[in-house]
C-alpha positions in Angstrom: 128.7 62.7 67.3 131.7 64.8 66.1 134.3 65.8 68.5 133.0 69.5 68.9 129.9 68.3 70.4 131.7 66.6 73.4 133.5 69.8 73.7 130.3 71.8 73.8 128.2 69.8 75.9 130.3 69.8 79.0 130.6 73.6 78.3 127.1 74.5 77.9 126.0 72.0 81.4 129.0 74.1 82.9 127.3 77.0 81.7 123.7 76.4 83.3 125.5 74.8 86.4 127.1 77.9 87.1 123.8 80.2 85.9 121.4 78.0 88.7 123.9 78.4 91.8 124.4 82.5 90.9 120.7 82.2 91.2 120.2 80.3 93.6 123.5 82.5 96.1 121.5 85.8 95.1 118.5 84.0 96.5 120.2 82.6 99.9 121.7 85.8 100.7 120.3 87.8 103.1 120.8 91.4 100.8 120.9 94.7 102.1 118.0 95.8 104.4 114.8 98.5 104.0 112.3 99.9 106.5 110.0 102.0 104.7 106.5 102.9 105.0 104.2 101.4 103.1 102.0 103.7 100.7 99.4 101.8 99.2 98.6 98.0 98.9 97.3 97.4 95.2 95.4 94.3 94.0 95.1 94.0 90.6 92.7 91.3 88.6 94.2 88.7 86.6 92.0 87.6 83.6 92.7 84.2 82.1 91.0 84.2 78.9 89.5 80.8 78.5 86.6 79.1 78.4 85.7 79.4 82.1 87.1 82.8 82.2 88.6 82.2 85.9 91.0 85.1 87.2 92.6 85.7 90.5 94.4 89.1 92.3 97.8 89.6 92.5 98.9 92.2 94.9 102.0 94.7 94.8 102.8 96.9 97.8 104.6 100.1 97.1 107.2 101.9 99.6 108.8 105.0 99.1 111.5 103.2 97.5 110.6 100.1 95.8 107.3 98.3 94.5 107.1 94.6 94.6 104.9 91.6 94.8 102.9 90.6 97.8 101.1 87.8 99.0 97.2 87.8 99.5 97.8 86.6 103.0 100.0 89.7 103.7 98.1 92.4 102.0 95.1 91.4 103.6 96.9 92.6 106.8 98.8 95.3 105.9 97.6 99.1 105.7 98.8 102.4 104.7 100.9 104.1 106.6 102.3 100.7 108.5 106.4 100.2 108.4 107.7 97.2 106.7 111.1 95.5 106.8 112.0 94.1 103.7 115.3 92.4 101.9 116.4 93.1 98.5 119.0 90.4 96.9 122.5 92.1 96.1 122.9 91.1 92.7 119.1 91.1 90.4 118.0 93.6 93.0 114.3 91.5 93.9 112.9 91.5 97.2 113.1 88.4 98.8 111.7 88.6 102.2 109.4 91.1 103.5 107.3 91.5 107.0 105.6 93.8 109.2 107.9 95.9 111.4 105.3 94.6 114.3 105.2 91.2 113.1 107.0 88.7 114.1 106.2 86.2 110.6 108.4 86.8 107.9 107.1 86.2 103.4 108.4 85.5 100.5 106.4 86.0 97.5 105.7 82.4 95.9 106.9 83.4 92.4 110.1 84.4 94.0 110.8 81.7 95.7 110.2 79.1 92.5 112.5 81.4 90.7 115.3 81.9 93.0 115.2 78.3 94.8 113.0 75.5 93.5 113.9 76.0 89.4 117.7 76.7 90.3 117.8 73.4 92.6 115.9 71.0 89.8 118.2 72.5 87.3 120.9 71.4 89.7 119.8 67.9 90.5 119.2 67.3 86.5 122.2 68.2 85.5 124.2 65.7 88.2 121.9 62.9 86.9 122.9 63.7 83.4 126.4 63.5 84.1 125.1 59.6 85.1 122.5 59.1 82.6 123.8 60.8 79.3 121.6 61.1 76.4 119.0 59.8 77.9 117.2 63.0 79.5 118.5 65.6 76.7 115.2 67.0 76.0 114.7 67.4 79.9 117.9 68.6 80.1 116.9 71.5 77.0 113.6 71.9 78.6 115.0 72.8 82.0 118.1 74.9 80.1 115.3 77.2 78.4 113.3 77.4 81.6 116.2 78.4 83.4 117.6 81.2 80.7 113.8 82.5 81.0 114.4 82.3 84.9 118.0 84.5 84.2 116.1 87.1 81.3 113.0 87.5 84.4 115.4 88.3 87.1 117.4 90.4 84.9 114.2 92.8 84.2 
């Protein structure tokens, strides 16, 4: 290896380092809060196109304000016209928490959560075991950098 790549390499795990904790802080923040009623509750089929043809039903509640991504569990149980209390993260604007003004149990949509936390955190924990292990893992290490700039280009949208 030629002296650029040593200079580029602690740059570019710098880089990711510093994309996975902006992530994962805009995640653990609590972001400013909504109550807004809720207008309709919208479940949607999912097609896979294989050979079983299996789908499943994603479901997006829409407020006044904002639309986002529900669980089942929770739009089985809310209904027009009910208030909800939800969080939106201060810097990619996504909501992270959301609950029934009634209700005392509190969601987070499971794609938000691997995106925000669990992708951010194994990028973390790779990256300190390449600092040990080197060469070794750099195709986990690329695999986990492109995963993560897909993470970054999601959250952006």
């Amino acid at each position: 290896m030629n002296k650029s790549t040593f200079k580029l390499r602690p740059f570019l795990y710098s880089l990711f380092i510093m994309i996975a904790l902006v992530i994962i802080t805009d995640f653990a923040l609590p972001g400013k809060a909504f109550t807004d009623q809720v207008i309709k509750v919208q479940a949607e089929r999912q097609q896979y196109y294989n050979a079983a043809q299996n789908y499943h039903y994603s479901y997006t509640l829409t407020t006044g304000q904002h639309d986002f991504s529900v669980s089942e569990e929770f739009a089985e149980t809310v209904n027009e016209g009910d208030t909800v209390n939800y969080r939106l993260s201060r810097i990619f604007k996504e909501v992270n928490r959301y609950q029934l003004s009634a209700a005392e149990n509190i969601h987070t949509d499971s794609l938000r959560r691997y995106s925000g936390l669990i992708l951010p955190l194994l990028m973390l924990l790779v990256m300190g075991l390449a600092f040990r292990h080197g060469k070794r893992m750099s195709v986990l290490i690329f695999v986990l950098q492109a995963l993560t700039l897909g993470d970054l280009v999601f959250l952006m949208m």
